[in-house]
C-alpha positions as CSV (number, residue, x, y, z in Angstrom):
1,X,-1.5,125.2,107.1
2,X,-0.3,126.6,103.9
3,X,-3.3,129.5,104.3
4,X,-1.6,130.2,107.7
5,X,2.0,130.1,106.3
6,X,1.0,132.7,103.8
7,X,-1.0,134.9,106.1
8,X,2.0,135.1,108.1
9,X,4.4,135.9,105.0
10,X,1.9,138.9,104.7
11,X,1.8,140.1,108.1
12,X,5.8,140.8,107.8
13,X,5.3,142.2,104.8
14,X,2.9,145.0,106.0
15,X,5.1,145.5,109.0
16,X,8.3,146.5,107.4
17,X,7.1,149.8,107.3
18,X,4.3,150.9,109.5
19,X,2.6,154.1,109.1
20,X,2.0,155.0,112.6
21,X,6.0,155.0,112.9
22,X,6.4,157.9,110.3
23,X,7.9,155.8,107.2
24,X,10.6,154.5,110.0
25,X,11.5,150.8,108.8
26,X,10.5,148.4,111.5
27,X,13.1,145.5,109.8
28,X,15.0,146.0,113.3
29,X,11.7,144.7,115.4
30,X,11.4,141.6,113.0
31,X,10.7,139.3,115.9
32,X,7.9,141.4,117.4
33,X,6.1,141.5,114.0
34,X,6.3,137.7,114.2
35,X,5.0,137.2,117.5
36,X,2.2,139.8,116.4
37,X,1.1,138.1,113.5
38,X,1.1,134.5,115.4
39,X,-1.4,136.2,118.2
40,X,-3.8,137.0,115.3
41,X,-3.1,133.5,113.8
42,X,-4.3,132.1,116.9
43,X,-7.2,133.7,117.4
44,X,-5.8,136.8,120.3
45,X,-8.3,138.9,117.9
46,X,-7.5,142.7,116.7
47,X,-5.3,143.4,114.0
48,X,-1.4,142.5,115.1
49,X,-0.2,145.0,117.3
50,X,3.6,146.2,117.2
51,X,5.5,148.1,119.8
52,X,6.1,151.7,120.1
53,X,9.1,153.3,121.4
54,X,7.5,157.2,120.5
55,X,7.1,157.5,124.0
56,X,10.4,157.2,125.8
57,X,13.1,154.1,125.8
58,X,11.7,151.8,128.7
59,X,7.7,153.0,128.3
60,X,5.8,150.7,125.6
61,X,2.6,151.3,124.0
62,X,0.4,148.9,121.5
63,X,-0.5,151.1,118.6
64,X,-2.9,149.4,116.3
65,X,-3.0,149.5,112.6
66,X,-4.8,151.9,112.5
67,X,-3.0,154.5,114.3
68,X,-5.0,154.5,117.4
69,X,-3.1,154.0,120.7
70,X,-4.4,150.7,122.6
71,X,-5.0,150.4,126.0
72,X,-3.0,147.8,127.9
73,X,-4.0,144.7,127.4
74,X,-4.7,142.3,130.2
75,X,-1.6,139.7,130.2
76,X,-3.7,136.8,130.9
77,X,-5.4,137.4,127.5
78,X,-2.2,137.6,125.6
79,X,0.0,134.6,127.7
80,X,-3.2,132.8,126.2
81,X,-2.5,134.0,123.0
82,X,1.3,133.3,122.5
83,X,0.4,129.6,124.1
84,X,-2.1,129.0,121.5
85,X,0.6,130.4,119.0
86,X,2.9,127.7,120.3
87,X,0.4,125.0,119.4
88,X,0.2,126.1,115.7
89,X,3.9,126.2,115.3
90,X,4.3,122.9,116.9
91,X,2.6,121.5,113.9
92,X,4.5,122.9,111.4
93,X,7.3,120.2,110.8
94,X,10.5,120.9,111.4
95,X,13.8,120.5,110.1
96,X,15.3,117.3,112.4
97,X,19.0,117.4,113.1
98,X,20.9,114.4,114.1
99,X,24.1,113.1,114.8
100,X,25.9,110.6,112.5
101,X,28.4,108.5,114.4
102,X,29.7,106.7,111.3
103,X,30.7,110.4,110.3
104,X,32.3,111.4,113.8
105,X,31.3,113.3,116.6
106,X,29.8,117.1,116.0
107,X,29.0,115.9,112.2
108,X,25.3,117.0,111.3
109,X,22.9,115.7,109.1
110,X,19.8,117.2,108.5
111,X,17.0,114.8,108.0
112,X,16.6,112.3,104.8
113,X,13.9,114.1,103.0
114,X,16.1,118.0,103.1
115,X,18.4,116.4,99.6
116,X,15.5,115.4,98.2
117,X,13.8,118.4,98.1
118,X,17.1,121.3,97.9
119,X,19.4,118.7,96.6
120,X,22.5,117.8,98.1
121,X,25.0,120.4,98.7
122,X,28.1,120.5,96.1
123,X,31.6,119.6,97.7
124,X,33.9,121.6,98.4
125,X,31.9,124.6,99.1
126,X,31.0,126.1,102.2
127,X,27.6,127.2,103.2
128,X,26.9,131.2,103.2
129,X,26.8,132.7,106.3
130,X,30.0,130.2,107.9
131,X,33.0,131.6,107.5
132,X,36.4,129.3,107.7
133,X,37.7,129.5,110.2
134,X,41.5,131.0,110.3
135,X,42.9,128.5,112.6
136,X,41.8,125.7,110.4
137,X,43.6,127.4,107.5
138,X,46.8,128.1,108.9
139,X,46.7,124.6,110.2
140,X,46.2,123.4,106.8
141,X,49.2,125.9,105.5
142,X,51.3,124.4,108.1
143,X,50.7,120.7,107.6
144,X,51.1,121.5,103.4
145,X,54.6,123.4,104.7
146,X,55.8,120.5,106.9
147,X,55.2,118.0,103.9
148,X,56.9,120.8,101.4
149,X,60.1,120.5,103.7
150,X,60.1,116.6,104.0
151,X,59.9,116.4,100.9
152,X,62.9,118.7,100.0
153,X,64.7,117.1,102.7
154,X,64.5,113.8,101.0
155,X,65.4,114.9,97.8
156,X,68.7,117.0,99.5
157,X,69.2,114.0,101.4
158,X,69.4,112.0,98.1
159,X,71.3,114.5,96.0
160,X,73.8,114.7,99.2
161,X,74.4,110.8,99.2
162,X,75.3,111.2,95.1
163,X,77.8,113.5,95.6
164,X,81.2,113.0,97.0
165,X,82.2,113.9,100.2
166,X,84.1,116.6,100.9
167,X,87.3,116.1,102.8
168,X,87.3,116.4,106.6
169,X,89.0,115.6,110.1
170,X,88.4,116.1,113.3
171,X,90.3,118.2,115.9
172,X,89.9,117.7,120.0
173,X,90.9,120.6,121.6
174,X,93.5,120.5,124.0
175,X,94.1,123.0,127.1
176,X,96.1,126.2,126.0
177,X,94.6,126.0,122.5
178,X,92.7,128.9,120.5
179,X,91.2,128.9,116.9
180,X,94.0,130.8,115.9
181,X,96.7,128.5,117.0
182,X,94.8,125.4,115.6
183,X,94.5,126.7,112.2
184,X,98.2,127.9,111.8
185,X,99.2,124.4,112.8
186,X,96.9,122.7,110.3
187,X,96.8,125.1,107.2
188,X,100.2,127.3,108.4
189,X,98.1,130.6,108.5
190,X,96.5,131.7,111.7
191,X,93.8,134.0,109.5
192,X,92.4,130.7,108.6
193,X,90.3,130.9,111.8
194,X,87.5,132.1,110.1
195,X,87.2,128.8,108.3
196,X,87.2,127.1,111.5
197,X,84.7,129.2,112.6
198,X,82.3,129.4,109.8
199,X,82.9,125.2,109.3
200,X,81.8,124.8,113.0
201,X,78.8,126.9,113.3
202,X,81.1,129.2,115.8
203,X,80.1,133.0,116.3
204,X,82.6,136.0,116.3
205,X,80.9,138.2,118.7
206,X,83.1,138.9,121.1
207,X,85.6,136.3,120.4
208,X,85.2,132.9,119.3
209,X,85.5,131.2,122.8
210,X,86.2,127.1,122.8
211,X,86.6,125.1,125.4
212,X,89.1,122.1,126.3
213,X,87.3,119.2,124.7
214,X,85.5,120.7,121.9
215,X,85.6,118.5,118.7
216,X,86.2,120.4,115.7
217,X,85.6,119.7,112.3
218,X,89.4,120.6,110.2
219,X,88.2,120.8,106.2
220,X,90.5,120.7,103.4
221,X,90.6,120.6,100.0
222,X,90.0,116.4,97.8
223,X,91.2,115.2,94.9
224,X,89.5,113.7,91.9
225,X,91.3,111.1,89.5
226,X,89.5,112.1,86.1
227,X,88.2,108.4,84.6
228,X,87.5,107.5,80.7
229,X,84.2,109.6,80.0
230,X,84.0,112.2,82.8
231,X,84.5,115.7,81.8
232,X,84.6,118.8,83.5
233,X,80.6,119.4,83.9
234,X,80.4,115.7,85.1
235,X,82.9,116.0,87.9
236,X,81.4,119.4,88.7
237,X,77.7,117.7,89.5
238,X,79.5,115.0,90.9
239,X,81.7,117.3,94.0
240,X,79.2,120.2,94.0
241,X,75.7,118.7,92.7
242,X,75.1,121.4,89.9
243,X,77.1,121.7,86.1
244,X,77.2,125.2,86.3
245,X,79.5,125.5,88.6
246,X,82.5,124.2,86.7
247,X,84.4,127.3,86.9
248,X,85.2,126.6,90.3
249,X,87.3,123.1,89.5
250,X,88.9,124.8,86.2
251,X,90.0,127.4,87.7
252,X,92.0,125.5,90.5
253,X,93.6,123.3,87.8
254,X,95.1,125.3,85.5
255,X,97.6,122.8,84.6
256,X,95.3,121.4,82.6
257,X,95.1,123.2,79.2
258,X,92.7,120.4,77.3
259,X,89.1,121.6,76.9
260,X,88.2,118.5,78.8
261,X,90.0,117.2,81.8
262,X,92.9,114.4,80.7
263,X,92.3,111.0,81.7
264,X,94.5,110.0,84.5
265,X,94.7,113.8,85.5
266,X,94.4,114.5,89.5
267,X,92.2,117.7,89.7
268,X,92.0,119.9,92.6
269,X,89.0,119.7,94.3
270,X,88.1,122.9,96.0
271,X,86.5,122.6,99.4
272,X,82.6,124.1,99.6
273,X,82.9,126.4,102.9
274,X,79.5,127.0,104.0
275,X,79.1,130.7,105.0
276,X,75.7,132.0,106.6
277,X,75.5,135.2,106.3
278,X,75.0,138.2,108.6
279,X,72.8,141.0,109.1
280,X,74.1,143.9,106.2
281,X,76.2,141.2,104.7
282,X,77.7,141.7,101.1
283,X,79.3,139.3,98.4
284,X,82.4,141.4,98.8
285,X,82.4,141.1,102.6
286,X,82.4,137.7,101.8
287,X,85.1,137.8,99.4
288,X,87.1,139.9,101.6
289,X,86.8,137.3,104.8
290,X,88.0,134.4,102.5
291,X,90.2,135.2,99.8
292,X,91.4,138.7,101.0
293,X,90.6,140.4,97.7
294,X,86.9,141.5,97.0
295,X,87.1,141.2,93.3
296,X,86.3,137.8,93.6
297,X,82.6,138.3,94.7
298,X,81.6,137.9,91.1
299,X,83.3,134.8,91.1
300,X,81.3,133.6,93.7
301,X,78.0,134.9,92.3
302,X,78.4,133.0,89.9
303,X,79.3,129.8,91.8
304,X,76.0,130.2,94.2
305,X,73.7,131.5,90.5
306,X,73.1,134.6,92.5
307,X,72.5,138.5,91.0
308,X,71.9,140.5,93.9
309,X,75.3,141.3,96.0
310,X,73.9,142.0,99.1
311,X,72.6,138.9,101.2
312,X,69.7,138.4,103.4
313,X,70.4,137.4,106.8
314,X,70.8,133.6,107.3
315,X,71.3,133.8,103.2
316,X,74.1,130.3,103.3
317,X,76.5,131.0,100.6
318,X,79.0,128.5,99.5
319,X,82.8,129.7,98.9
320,X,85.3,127.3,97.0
321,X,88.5,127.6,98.5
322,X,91.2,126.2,96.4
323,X,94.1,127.1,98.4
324,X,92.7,125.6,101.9
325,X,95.7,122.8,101.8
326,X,96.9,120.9,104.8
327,X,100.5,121.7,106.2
328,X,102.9,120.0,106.6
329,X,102.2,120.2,110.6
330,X,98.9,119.4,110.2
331,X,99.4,116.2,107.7
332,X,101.6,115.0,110.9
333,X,98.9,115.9,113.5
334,X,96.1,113.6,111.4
335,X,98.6,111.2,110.8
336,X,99.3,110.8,114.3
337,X,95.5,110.5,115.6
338,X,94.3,108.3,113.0
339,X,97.3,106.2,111.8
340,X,97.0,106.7,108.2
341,X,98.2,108.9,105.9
342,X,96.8,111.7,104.4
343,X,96.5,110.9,100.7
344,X,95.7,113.2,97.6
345,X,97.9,115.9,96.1
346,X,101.2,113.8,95.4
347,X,100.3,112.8,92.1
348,X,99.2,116.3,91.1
349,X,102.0,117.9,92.1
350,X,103.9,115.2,90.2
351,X,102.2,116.2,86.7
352,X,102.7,119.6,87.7
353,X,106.0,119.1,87.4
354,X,106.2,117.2,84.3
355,X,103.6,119.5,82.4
356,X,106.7,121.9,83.4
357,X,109.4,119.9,81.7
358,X,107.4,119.7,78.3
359,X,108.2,122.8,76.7
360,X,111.9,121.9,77.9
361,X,111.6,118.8,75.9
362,X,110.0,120.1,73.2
363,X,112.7,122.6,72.9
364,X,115.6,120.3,72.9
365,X,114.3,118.4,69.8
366,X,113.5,122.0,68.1
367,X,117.3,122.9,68.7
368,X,118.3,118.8,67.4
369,X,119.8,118.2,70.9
370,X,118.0,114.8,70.4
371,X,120.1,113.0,72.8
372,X,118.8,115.1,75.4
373,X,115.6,114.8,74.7
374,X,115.3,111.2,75.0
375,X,117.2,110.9,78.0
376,X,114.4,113.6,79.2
377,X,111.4,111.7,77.6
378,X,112.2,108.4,79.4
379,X,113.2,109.9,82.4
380,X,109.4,111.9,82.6
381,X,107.8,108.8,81.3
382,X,108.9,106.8,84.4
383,X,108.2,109.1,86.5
384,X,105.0,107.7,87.4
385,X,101.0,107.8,86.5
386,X,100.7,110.3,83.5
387,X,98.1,111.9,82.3
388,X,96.5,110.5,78.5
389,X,97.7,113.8,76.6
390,X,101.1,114.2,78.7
391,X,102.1,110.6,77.0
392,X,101.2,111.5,73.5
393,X,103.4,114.5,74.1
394,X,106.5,112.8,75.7
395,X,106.3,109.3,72.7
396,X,105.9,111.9,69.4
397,X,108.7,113.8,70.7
398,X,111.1,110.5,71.4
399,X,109.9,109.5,68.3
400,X,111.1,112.1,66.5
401,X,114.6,112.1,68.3
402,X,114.5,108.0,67.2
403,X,114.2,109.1,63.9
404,X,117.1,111.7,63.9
405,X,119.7,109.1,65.5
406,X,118.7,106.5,63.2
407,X,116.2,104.2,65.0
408,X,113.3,103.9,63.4
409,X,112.1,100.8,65.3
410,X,111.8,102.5,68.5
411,X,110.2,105.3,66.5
412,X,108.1,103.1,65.4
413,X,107.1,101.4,68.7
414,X,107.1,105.5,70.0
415,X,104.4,106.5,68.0
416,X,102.3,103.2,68.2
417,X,102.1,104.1,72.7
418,X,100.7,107.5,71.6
419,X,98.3,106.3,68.8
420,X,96.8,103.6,71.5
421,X,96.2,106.6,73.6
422,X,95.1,108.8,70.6
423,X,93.6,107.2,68.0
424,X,93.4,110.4,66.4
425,X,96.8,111.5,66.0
426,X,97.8,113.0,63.0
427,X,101.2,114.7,62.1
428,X,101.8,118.2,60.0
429,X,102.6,116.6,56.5
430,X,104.1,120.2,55.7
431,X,106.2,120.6,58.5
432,X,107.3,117.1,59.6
433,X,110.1,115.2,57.5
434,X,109.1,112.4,55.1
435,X,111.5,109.8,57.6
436,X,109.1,110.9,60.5
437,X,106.0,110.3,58.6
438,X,107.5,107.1,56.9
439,X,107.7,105.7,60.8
440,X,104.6,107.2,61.6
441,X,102.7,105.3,58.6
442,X,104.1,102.0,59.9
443,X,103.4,102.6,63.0
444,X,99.7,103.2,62.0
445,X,99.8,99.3,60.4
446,X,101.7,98.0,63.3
447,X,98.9,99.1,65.3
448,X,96.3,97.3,63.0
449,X,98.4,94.4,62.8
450,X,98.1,94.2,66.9
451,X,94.5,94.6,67.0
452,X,93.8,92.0,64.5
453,X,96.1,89.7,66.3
454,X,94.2,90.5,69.8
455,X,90.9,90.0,68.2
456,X,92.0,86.8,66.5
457,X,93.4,85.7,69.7
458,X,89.9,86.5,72.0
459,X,88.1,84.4,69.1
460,X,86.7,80.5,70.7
461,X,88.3,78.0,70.0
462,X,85.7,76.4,67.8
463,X,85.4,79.5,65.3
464,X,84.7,78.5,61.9
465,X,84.1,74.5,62.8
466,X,81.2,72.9,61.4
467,X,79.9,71.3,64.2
468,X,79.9,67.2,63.5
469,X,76.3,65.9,62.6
């Protein structure tokens, strides 16, 4: 068998490139060279014969190795010749392909003894020959995508459920209504309709049509009370989900001078609008649509960490709008439909006022109108919920007016309220009079005095017993 295997190895050989053919390679009439070769292996006799096309396309001649032209030969003779051919290859073993259920259907296996003698086939590769097939590729893409944008969706999911809420209500629209009239009577400015419809997913083409019945989503600004710790970055990450954009809150709360926001403060929460833009959209379109000035795209780069001014089409952009406040039309109209009312924005406009009346305090104990100044002080103090640095301002100034009409207890107890909100305090020793610093070093160990006393105080009972054996 291995003398016949060889023989026929040989055969294909020789018939690459006949000489009766003129040099012409034969490699395209492989499979006639084969069946040529088998004949002699069987015994047909002659050297192998191969066809000739010389003689036109459908005419066929048998031209023997030797050049000669044979005559046809009788087709009994060679039928017997290809069936004995059949016989020999039906010894030769072949490769057995099976099916392997435990694998799945259309899963091949060739047989047992094929690792043995090639070894198995490393993973991951494919075989030469088998291309992959570009459906099962882009079905692979797509499944990796789908997972990509659960997976986001969970984590914006999460990130969304950490952050506060922005404020919203809801609006039914009644018959006669438009976008226009709705946001004059909620915000006082009929322009504001393109917050209503960028906030609702409306489109401007051709008029923002609504219909009787149509629930609309009203946004407005929130408010923040600042807590012991927070600063500005915190309370940014906290309304907005990123640090970076702090600008955005310090900006709307100018009343706060501090490097850090003052405990107790209300801050100004500007409300996120979401804005998708359009096809040859800009940053100073978007500036334009919102805040009527298109200086203020840079702003808003750097609130969305974008470089480029123009946007992409569907590009979602978020504006802060600090001035999107509630009327006093609107208060009345959410009031009515829910039953409560509309908190946030008292208490900030309330320390707006008194950050207004410091300098005027300030100035009456610089002119020694001290009388004045502490009928001011008290007055601001009881105003309501200060912030931390706004009652260290109001108690060193009453302070100071104590002093100058000759009551240094009260100084005394002045200074102590601002050193428990200020540990830190200290006093100009150049500029301040020795009276004022006497009161403000007794204040210092009336404060120490308390403490000790509060500590003593939150001791147990059985401190310092030696328990009875």
């Amino acid at each position: 068998m291995a003398g016949q295997r060889a023989a026929l190895r040989g055969h294909r050989r020789d018939g690459r490139r006949h000489p009766g053919h003129h040099g012409r390679s034969l490699r395209g009439h492989a499979p006639l060279h084969h069946a040529a070769a088998l004949e002699h292996l069987a015994g047909a006799g002659g050297p192998p014969v191969v066809r000739d096309r010389a003689v036109g396309r459908g005419a066929h001649r048998l031209r023997a190795h030797g050049g000669a032209v044979a005559a046809p030969a009788d087709h009994a003779v060679r039928a017997a010749g290809r069936a004995r051919a059949g016989a020999v290859l039906a010894e030769v073993p072949q490769p057995v392909l099976r099916r392997d259920r435990a694998d799945g259907a259309g899963q091949r296996e060739r047989e047992p003894g094929h690792r043995a003698r090639h070894g198995a086939r490393p993973r991951g590769r494919r075989s030469a020959g088998r291309p992959r097939s570009r459906r099962r590729a882009r079905g692979g893409l797509a499944v990796r995508a789908v997972a990509a944008a659960l997976v986001l969706a969970a984590a914006t999911f999460s990130a969304a459920e950490a952050r506060a809420e922005p404020t919203t209500f809801v609006h039914v629209v009644r018959p006669g209504e438009t976008l226009a009239s709705i946001a004059q009577r909620y915000y006082g400015d009929p322009r504001r309709e393109s917050v209503l419809v960028a906030e609702n997913g409306l489109t401007t083409q051709g008029g923002a049509a609504i219909v009787v019945g149509l629930r609309l989503v009203i946004p407005t600004v929130s408010y923040h009370r600042v807590q012991a710790g927070e600063t500005w970055a915190s309370i940014a990450t906290a309304h907005y989900g990123d640090p970076r954009r702090v600008s955005a809150l310090i900006d709307a709360n100018s009343q706060v001078s501090s490097a850090q926001p003052d405990e107790g403060a209300e801050l100004l929460v500007p409300y996120p609008l979401r804005h998708v833009a359009r096809q040859s959209d800009t940053m100073q379109r978007v500036a334009q649509l919102y805040y009527d000035d298109t200086s203020m795209a840079q702003q808003l780069m750097r609130f969305n960490s974008m470089r480029r001014r123009r946007l992409s089409r569907g590009q979602i952009v978020l504006v802060p709008l600090p001035d999107l406040l509630l009327s006093d039309e609107g208060r009345a109209l959410i009031e009515d439909d829910t039953g409560e009312s509309v908190e946030g924005g008292q208490l900030r406009d309330m320390q707006t006022l008194i950050n207004e009346q410091l300098p005027v305090l300030r100035e009456h104990v610089r002119r020694g109108r001290f009388t004045e100044a502490v009928g001011l002080g008290n007055r601001l103090l009881g105003a309501g919920e200060l912030t931390g640095n706004q009652v260290v301002t109001i108690q060193r100034e009453l302070a100071v007016s104590y002093v100058a009409l000759d009551r240094s207890d009260l100084a005394v107890e002045a200074f102590v309220a601002a050193l428990e909100r200020q540990p830190d305090l200290e006093l100009d020793t150049r500029r301040t009079s020795p009276t004022v610093l006497s009161a403000f070093r007794l204040a210092h160990e009336a404060l120490l005095e308390r403490r000790a006393g509060d500590a003593g105080s939150e001791a147990p009972a059985d401190a310092g017993v030696a328990p009875e054996e």
